[in-house]
PDB file with one MODEL, atoms N, CA, C and O in Angstrom:
MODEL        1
ATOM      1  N   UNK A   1     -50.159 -47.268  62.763  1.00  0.00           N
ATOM      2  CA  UNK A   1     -50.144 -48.420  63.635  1.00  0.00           C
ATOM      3  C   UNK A   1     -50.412 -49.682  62.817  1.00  0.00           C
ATOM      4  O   UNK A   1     -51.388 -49.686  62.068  1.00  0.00           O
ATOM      5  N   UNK A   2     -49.483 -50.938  62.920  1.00  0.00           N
ATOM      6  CA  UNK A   2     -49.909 -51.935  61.909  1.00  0.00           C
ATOM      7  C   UNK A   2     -50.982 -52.970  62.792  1.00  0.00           C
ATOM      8  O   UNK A   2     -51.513 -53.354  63.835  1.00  0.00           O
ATOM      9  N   UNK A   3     -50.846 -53.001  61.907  1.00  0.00           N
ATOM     10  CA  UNK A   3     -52.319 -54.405  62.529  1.00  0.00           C
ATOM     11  C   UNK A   3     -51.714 -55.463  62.831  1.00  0.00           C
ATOM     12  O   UNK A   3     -50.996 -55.923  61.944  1.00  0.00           O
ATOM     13  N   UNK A   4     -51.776 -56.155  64.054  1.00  0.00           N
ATOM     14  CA  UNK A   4     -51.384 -57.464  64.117  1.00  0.00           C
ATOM     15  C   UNK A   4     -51.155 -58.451  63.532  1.00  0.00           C
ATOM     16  O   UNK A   4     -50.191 -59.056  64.001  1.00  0.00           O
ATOM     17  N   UNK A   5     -51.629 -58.920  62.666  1.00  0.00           N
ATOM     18  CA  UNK A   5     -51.204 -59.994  61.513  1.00  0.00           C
ATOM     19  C   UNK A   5     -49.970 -59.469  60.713  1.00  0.00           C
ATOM     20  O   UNK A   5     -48.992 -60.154  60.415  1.00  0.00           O
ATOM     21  N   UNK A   6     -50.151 -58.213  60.423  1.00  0.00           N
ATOM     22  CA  UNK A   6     -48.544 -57.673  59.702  1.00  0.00           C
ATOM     23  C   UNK A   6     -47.850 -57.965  60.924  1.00  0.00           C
ATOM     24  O   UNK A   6     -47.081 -58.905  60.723  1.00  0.00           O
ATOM     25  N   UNK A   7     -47.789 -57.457  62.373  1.00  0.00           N
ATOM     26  CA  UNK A   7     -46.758 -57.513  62.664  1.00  0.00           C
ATOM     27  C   UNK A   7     -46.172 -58.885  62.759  1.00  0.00           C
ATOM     28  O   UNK A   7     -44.989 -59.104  62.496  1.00  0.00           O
ATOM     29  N   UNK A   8     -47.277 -60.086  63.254  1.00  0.00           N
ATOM     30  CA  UNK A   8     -46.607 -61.779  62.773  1.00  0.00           C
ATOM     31  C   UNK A   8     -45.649 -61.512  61.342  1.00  0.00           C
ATOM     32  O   UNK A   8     -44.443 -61.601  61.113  1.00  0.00           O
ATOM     33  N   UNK A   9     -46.760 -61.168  60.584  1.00  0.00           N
ATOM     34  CA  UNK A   9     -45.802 -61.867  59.182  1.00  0.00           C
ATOM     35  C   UNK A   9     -44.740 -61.241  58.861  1.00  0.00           C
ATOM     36  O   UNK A   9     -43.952 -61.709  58.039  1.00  0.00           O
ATOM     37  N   UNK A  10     -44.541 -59.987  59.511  1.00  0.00           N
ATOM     38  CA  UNK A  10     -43.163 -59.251  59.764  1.00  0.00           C
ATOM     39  C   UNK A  10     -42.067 -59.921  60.432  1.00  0.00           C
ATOM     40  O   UNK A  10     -40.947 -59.777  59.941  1.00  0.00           O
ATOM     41  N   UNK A  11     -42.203 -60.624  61.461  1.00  0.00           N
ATOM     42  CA  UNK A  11     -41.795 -61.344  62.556  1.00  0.00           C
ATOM     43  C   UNK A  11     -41.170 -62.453  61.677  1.00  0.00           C
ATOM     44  O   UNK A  11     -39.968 -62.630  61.481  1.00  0.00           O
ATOM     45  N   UNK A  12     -42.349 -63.265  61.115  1.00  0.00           N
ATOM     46  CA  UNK A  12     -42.242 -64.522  60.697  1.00  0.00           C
ATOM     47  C   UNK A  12     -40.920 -64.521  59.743  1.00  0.00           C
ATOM     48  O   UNK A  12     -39.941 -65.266  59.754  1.00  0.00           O
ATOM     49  N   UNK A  13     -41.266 -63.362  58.878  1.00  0.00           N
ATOM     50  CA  UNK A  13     -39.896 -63.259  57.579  1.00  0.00           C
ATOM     51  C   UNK A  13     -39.027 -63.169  58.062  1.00  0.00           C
ATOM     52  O   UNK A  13     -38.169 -63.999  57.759  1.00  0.00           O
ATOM     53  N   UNK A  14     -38.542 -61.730  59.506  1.00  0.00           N
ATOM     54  CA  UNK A  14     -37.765 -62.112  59.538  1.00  0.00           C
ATOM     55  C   UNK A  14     -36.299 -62.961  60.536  1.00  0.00           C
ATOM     56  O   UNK A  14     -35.078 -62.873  60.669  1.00  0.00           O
ATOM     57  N   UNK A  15     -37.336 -63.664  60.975  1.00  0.00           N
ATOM     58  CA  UNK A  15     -37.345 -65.337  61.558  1.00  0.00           C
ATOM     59  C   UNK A  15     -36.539 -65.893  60.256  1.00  0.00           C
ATOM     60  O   UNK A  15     -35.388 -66.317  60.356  1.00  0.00           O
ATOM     61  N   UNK A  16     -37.240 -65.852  59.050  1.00  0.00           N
ATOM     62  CA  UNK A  16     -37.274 -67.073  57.630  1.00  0.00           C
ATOM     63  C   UNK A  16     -35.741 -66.475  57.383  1.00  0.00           C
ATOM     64  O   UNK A  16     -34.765 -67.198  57.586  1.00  0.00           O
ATOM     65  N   UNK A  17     -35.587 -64.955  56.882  1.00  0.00           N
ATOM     66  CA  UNK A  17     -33.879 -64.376  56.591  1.00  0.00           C
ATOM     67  C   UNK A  17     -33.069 -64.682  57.294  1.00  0.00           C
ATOM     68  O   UNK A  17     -31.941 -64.284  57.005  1.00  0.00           O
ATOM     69  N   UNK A  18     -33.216 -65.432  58.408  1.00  0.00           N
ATOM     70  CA  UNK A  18     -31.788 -65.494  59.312  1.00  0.00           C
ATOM     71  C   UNK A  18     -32.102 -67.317  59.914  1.00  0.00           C
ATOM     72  O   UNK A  18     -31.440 -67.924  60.756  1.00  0.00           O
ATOM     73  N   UNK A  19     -33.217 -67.780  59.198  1.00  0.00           N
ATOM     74  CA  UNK A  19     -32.897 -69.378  58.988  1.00  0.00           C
ATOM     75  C   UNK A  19     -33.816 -69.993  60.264  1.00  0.00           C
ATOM     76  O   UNK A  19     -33.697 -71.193  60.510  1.00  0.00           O
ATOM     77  N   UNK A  20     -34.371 -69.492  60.756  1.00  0.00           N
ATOM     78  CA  UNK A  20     -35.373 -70.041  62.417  1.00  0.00           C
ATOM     79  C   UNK A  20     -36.825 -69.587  62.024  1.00  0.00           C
ATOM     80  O   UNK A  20     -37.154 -68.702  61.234  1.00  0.00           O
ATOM     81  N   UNK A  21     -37.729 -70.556  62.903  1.00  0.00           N
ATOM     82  CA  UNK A  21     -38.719 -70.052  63.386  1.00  0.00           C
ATOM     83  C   UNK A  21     -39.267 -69.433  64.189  1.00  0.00           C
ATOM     84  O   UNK A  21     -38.974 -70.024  65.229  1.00  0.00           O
ATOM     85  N   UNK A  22     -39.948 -68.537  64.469  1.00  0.00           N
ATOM     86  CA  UNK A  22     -40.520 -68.042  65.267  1.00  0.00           C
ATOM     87  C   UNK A  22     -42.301 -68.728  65.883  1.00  0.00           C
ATOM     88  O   UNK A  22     -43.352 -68.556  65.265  1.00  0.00           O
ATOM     89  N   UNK A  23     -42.228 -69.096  66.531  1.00  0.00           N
ATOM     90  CA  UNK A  23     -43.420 -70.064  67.351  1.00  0.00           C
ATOM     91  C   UNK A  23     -43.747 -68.993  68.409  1.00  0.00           C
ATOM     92  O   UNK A  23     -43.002 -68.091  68.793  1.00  0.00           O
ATOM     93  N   UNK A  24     -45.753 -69.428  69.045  1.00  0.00           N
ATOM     94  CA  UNK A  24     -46.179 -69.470  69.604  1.00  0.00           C
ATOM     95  C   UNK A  24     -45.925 -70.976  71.107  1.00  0.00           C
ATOM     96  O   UNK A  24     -46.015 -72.203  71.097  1.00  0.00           O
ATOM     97  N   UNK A  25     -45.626 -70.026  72.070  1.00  0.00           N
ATOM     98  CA  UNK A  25     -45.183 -71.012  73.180  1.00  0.00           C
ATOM     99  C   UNK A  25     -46.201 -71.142  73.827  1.00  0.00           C
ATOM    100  O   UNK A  25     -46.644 -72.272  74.033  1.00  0.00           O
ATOM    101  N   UNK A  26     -47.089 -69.552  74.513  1.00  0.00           N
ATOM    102  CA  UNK A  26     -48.415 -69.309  75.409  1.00  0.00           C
ATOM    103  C   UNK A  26     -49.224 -68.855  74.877  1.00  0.00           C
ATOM    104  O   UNK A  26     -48.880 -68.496  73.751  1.00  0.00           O
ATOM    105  N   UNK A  27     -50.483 -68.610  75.179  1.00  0.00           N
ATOM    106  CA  UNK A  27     -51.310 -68.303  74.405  1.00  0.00           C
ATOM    107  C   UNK A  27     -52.351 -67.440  75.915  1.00  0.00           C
ATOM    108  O   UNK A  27     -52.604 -68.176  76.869  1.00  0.00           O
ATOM    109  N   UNK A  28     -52.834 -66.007  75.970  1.00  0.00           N
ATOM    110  CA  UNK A  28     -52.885 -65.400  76.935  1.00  0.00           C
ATOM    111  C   UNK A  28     -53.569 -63.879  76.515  1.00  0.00           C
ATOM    112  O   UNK A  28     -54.161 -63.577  75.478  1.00  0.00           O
ATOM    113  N   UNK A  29     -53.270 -63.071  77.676  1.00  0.00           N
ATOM    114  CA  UNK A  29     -53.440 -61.410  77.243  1.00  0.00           C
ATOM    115  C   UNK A  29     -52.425 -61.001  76.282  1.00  0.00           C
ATOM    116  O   UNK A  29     -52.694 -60.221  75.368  1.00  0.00           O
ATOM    117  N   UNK A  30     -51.098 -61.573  76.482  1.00  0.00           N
ATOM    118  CA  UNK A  30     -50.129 -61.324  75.436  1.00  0.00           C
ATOM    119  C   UNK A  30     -49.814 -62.750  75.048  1.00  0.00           C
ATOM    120  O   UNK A  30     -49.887 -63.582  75.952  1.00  0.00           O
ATOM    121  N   UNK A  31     -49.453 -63.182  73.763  1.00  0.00           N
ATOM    122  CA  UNK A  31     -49.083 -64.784  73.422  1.00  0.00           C
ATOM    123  C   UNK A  31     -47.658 -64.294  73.546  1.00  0.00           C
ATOM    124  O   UNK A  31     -47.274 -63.152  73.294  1.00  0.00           O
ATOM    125  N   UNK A  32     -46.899 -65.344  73.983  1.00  0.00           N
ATOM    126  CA  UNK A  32     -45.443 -65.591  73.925  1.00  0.00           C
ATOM    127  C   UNK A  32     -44.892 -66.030  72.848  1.00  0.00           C
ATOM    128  O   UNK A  32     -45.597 -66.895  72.329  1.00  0.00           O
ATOM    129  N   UNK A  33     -43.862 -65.797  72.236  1.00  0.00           N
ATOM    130  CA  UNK A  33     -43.564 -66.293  70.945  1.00  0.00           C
ATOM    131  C   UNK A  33     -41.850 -66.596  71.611  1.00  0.00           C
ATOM    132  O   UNK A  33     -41.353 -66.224  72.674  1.00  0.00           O
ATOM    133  N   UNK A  34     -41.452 -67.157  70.839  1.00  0.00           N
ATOM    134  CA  UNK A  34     -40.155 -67.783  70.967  1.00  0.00           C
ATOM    135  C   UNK A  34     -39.490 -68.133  69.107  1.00  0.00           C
ATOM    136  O   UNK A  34     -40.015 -68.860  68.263  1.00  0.00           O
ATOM    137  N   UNK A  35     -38.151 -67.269  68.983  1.00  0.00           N
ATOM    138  CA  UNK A  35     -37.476 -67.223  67.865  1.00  0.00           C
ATOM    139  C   UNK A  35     -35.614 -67.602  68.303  1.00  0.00           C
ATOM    140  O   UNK A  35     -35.170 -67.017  69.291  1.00  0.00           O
ATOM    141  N   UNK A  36     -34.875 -68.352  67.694  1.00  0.00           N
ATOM    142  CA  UNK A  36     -33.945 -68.742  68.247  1.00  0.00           C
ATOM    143  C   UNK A  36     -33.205 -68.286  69.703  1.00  0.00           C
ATOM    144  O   UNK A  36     -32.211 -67.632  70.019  1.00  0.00           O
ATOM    145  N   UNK A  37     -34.301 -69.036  70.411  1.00  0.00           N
ATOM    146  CA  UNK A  37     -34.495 -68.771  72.412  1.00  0.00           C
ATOM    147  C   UNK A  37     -34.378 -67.474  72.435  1.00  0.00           C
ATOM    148  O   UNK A  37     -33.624 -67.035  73.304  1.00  0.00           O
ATOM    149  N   UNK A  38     -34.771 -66.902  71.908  1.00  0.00           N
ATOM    150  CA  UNK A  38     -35.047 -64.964  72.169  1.00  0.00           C
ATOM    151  C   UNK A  38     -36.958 -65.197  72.535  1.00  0.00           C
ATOM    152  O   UNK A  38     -37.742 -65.519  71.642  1.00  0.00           O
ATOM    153  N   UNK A  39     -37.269 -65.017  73.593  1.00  0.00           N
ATOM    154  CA  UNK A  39     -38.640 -65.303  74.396  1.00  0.00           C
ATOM    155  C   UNK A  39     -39.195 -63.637  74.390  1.00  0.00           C
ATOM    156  O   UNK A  39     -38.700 -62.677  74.980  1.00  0.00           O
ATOM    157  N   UNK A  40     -40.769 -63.709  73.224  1.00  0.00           N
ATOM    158  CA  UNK A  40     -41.061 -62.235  73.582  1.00  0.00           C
ATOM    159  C   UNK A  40     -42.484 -62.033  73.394  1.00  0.00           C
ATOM    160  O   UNK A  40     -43.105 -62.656  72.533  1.00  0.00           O
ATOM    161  N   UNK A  41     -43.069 -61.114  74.230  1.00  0.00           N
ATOM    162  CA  UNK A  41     -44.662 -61.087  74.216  1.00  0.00           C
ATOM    163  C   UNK A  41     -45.066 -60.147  73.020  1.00  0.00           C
ATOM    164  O   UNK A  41     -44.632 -59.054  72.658  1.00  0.00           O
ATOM    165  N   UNK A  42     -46.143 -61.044  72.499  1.00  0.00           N
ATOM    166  CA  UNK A  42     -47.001 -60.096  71.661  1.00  0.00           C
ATOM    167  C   UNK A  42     -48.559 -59.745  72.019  1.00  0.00           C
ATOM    168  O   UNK A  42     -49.309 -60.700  72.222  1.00  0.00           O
ATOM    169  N   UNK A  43     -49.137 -58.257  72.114  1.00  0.00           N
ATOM    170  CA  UNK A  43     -50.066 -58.233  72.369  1.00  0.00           C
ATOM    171  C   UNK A  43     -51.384 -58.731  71.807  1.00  0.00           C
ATOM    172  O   UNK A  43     -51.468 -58.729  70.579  1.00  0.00           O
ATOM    173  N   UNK A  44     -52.414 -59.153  72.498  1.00  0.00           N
ATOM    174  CA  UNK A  44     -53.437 -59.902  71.725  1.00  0.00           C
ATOM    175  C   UNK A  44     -54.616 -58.671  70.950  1.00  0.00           C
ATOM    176  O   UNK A  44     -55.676 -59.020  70.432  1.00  0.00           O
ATOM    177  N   UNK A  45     -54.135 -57.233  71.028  1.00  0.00           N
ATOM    178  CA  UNK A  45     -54.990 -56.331  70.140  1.00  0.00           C
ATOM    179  C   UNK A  45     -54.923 -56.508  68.647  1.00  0.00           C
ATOM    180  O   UNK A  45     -54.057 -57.180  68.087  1.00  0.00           O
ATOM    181  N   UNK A  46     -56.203 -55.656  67.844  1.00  0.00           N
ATOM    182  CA  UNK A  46     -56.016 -55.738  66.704  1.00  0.00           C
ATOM    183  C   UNK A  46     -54.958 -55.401  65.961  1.00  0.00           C
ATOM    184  O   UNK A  46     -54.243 -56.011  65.167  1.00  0.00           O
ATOM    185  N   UNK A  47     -55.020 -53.751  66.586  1.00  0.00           N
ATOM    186  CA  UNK A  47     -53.799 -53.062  65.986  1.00  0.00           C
ATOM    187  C   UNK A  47     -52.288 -52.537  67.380  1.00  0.00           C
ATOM    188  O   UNK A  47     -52.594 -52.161  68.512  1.00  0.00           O
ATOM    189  N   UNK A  48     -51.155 -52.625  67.016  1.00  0.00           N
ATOM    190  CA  UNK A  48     -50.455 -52.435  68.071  1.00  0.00           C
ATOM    191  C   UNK A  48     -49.949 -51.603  67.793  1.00  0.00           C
ATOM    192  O   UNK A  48     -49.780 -51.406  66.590  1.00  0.00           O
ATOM    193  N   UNK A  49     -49.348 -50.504  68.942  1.00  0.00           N
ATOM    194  CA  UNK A  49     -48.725 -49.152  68.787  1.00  0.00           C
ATOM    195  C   UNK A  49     -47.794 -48.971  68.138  1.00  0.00           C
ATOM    196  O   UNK A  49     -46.976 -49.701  68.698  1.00  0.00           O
ATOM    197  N   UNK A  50     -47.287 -48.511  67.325  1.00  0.00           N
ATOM    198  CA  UNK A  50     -46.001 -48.185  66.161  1.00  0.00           C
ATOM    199  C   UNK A  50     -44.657 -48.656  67.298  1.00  0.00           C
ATOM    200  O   UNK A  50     -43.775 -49.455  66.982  1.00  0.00           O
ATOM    201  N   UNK A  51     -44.752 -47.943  68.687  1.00  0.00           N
ATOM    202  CA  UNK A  51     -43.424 -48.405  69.509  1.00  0.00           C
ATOM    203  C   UNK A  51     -43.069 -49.559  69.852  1.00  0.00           C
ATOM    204  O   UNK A  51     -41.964 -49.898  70.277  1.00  0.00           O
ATOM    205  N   UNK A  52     -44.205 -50.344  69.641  1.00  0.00           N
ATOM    206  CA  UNK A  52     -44.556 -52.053  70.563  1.00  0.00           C
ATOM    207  C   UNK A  52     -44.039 -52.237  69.460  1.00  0.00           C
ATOM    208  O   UNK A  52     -42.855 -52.495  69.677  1.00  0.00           O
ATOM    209  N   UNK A  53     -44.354 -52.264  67.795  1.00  0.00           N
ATOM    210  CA  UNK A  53     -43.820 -52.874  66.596  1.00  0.00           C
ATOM    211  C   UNK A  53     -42.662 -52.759  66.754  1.00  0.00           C
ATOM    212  O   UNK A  53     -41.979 -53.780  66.843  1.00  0.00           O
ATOM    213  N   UNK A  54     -42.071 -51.485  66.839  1.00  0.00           N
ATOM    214  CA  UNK A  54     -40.530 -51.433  66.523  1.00  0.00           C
ATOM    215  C   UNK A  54     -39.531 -52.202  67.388  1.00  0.00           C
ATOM    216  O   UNK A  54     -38.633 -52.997  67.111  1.00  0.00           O
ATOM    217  N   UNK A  55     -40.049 -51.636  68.656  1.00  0.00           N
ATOM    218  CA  UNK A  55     -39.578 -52.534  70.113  1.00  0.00           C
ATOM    219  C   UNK A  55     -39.587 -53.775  69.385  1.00  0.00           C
ATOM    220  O   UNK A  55     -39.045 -54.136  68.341  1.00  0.00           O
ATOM    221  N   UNK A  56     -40.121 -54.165  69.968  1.00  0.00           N
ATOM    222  CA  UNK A  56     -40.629 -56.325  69.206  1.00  0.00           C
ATOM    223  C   UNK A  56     -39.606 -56.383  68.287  1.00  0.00           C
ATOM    224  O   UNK A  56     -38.546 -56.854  68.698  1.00  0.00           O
ATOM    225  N   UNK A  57     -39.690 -55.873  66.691  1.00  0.00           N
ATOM    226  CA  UNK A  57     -39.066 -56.113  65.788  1.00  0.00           C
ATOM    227  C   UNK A  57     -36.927 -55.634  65.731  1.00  0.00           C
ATOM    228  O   UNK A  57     -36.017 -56.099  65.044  1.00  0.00           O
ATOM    229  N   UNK A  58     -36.956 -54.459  66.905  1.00  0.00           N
ATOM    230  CA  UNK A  58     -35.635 -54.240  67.088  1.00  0.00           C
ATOM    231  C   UNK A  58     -34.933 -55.054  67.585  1.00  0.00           C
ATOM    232  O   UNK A  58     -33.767 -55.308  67.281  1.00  0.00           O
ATOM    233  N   UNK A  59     -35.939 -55.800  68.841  1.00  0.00           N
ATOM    234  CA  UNK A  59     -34.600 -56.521  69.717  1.00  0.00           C
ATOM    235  C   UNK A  59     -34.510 -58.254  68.728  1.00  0.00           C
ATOM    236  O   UNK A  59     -33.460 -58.866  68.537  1.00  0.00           O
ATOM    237  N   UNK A  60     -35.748 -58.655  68.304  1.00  0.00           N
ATOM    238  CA  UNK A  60     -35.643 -59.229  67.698  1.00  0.00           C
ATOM    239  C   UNK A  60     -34.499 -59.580  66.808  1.00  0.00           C
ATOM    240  O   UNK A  60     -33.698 -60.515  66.810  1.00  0.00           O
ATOM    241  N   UNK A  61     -34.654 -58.655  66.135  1.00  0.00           N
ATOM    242  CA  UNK A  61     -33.560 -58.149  64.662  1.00  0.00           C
ATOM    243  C   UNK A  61     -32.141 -58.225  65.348  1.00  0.00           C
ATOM    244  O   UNK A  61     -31.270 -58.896  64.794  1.00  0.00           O
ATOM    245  N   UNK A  62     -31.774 -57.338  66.943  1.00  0.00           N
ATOM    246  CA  UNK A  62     -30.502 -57.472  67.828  1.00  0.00           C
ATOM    247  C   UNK A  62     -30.078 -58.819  67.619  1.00  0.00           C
ATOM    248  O   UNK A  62     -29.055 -59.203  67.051  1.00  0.00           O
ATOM    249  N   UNK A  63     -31.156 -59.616  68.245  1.00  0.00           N
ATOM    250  CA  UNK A  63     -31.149 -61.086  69.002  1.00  0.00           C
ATOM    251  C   UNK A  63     -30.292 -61.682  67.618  1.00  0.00           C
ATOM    252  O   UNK A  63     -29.070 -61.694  67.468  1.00  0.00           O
ATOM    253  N   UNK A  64     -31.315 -62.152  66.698  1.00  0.00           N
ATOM    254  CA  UNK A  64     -30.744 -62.890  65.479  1.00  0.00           C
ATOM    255  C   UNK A  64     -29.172 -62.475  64.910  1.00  0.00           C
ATOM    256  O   UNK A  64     -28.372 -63.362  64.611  1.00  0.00           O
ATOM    257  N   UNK A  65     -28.911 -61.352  64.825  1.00  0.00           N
ATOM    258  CA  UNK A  65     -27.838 -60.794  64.282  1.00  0.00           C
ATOM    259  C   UNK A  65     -26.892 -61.030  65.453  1.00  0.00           C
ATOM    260  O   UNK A  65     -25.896 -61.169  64.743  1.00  0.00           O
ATOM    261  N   UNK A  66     -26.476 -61.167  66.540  1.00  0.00           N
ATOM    262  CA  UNK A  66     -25.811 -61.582  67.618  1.00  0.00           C
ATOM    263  C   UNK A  66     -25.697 -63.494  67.178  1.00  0.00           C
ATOM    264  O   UNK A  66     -24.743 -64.110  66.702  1.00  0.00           O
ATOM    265  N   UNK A  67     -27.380 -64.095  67.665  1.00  0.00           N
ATOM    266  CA  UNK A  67     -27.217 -65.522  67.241  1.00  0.00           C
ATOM    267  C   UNK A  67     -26.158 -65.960  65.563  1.00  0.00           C
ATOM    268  O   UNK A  67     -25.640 -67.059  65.367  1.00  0.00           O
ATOM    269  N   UNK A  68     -26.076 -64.455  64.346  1.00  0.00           N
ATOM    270  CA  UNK A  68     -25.584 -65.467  63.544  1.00  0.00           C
ATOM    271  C   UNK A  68     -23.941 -64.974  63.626  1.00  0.00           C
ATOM    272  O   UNK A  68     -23.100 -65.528  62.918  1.00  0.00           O
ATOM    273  N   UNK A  69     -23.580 -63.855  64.584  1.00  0.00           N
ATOM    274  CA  UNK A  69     -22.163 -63.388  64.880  1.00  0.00           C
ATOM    275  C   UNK A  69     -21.456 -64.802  66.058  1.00  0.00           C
ATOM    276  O   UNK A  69     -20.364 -64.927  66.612  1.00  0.00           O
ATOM    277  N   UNK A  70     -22.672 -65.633  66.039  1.00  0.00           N
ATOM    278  CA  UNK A  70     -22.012 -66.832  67.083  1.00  0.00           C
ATOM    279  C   UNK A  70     -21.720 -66.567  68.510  1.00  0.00           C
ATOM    280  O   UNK A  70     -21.043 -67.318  69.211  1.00  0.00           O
ATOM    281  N   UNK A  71     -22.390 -65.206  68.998  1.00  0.00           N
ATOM    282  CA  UNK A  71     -22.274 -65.066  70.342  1.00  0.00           C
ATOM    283  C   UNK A  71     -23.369 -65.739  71.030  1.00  0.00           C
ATOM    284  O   UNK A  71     -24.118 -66.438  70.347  1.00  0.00           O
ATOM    285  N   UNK A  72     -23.566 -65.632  72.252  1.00  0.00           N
ATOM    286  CA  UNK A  72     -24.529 -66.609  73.205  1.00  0.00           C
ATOM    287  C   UNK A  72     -25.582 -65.913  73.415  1.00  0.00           C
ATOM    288  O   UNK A  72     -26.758 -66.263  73.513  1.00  0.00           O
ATOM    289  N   UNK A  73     -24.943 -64.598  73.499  1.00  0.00           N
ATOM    290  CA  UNK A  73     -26.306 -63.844  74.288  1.00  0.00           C
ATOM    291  C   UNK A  73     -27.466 -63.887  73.559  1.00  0.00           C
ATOM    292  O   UNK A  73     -28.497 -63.388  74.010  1.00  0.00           O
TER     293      UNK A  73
ENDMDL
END
C-alpha cells in the first residue's frame, strides 16, 4: 500500500509527462484534485489501498492520453 505523498508525487509526474497540472480544488474527507478538467477524489489517509492507487492513477493516465489524442472526453 503506498503512502499518500507517493501517491501525489505519482500523480504530480504524471500530470508533468503529458504537460498539466494537477491541483488541489477542495480540501475535505477526500481533497479534490483537478488535472486537465479530469475532477478526482483523493483520500485524506496515510496510506491508501493498492486499488484506490491504481484506480486514481488508471483513469487518470485514460483521461490524459484521450486529452493528448485531441478528443473531448
Amino acid at each position: 500500500m503506498p503512502k499518500r505523498t507517493e501517491l501525489v508525487r505519482r500523480i504530480r509526474r504524471l500530470a508533468d509527462a503529458h504537460g498539466c497540472t494537477a491541483v488541489i480544488l477542495r480540501q475535505g474527507k477526500h481533497d479534490i484534485w483537478e488535472c486537465a478538467g479530469f475532477r478526482f477524489p483523493i483520500p485524506r489517509h496515510r496510506v491508501i489501498a493498492d486499488g484506490t492507487a491504481r484506480t486514481i492513477l488508471g483513469k487518470l493516465e485514460a483521461h490524459l492520453e484521450r486529452v493528448a489524442q485531441g478528443e473531448n472526453s
